[in-house]
C-alpha positions in Angstrom: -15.7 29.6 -68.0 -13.5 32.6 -67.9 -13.8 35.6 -66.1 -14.5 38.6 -67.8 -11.9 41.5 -67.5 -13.2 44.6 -65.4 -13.6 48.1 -67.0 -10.3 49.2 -68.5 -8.3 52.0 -66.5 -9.3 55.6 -68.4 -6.0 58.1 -68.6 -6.4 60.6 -66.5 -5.1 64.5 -68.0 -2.2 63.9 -65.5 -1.2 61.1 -68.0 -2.0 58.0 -65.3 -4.0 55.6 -65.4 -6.9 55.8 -63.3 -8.9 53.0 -62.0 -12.8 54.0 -60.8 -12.0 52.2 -57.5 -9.1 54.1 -56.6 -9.6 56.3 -53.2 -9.8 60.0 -53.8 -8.2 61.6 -50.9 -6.5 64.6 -49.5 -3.2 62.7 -49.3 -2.4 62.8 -45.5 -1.0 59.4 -45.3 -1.9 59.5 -41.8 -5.6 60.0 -42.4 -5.5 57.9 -45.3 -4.7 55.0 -42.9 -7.1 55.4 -40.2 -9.6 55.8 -43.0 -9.4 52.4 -44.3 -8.8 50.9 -40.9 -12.2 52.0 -40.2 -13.7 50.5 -43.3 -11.8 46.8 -42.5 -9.3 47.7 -45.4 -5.1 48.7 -45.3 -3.9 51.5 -47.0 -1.9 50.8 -50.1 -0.4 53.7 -52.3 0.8 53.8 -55.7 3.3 55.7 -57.3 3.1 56.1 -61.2 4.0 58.2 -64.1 3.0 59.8 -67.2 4.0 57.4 -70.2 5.3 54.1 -68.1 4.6 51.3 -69.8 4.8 48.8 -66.8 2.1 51.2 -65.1 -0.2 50.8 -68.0 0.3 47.1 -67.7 -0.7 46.9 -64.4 -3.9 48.7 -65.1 -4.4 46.7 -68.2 -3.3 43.1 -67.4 -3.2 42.9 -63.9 -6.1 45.5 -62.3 -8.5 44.2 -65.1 -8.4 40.8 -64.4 -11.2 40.4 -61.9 -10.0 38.0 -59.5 -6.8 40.6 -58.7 -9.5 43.5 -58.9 -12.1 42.2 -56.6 -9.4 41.2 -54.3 -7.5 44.7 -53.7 -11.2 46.2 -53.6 -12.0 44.0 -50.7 -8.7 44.5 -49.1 -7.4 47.7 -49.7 -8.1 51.4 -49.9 -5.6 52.5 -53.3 -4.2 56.0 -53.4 -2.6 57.1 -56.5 0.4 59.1 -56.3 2.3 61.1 -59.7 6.0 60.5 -59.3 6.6 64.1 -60.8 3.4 65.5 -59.4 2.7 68.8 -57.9 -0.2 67.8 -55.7 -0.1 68.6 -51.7 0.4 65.1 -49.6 1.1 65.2 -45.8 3.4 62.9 -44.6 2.7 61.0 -41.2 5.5 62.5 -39.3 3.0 66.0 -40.3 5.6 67.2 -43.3 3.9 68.8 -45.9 5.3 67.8 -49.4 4.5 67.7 -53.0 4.1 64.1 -54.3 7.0 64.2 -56.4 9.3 65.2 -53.3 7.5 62.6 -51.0 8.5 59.9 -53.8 12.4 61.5 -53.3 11.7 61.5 -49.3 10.8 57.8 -49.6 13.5 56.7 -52.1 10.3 55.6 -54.9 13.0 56.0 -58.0 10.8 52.9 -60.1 7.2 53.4 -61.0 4.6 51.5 -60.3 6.0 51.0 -56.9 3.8 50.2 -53.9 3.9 51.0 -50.6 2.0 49.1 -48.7 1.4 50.8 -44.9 0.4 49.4 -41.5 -2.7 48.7 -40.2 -2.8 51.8 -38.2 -1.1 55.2 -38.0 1.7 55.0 -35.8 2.8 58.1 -33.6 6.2 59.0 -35.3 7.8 58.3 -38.6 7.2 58.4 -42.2 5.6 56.6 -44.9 8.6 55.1 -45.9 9.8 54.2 -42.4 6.4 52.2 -41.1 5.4 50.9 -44.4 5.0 47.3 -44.0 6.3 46.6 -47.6 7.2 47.9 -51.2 6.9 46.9 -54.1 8.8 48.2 -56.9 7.3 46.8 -60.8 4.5 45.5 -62.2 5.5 41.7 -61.7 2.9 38.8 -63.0 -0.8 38.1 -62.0 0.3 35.5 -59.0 3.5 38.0 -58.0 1.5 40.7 -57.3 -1.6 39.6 -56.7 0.3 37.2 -53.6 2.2 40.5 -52.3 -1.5 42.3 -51.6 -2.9 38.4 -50.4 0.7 38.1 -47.7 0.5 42.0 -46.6 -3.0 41.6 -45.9 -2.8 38.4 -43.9 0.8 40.2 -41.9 2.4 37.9 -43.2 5.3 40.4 -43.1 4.7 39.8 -39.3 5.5 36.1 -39.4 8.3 34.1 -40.0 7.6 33.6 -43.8 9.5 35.5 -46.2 7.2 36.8 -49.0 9.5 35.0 -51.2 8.3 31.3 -49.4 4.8 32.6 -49.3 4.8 33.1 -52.8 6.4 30.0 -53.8 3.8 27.9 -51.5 0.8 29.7 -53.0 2.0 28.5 -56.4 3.1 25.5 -55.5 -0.8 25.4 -54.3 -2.2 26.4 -57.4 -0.7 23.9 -59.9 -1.8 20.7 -57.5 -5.0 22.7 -57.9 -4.9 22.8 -61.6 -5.1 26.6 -62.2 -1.4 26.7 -62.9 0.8 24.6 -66.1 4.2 23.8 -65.2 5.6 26.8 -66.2 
């Protein structure tokens, strides 16, 4: 039986995607962090665009299909950032920007990218500096959907590449039967 796809994202009057799960926050990365540490989540944020068509594809291939949906919901607290966007964010390090100079500050130059940030706010640095991983596209169900699946587990921590991780996990999958030889 297949799985039926989850609400499709609405488009927000800033142009993005939006996905009703998304967090809704005041943008202080900082906060943002300790937030979903206390609700047994990581803090992922992602930046996007007005008109990107690789941003609309992640909402509407990737974040529809429920096993990637229920999985980041579980996991992960989502903050959406605007590339170009005017809206306050405080940085860790206590800088106030605007989104679009935060994405400058933290050399985002491709949207969607994700940053995906540690378990809990560190003293000093920036988003960019601590943030576990980043990723820059809108890659394939498995891709992405394995980049939330090895950040969550730290894999970042061990001696697996996400690269190896990803190619076990598939590797998993087809002896399983839920992949074709592709």
């Amino acid at each position: 039986m297949l799985a039926m796809p989850v609400s499709a994202a609405s488009v927000g009057e800033d142009g993005l995607h939006k996905q009703d799960w998304f967090s809704i926050t005041f943008k202080d990365v900082g906060e943002d962090i300790e937030t979903a540490r206390e609700s047994g989540k990581r803090l992922a944020i992602v930046f996007e665009q007005r008109g990107c068509i690789y941003c609309a594809k992640m909402h509407e291939e990737l974040l529809s299909d429920p096993e990637v949906a229920d999985y980041i919901k579980a996991n992960f607290n989502v903050v959406q950032f605007n590339m170009f966007g005017d809206e306050e964010v405080t940085d860790i390090d206590g800088e106030v920007l605007t989104e679009k100079t935060a994405a400058r500050k933290w050399g985002v130059v491709f949207t969607p990218t994700i940053l995906f940030l540690p378990d809990e706010a560190p003293a000093e640095g920036n988003a960019a500096e601590v943030a576990v991983a980043k990723m820059p596209g809108a890659f394939g169900k498995w891709t992405f959907l394995n980049m939330f699946r090895w950040v969550n587990e730290k894999g970042y921590a061990g001696e697996e590449h996400f690269q190896k991780y990803h190619a076990r996990i598939i590797d998993e999958l087809r002896k399983a039967g839920r992949l074709g030889a592709e």
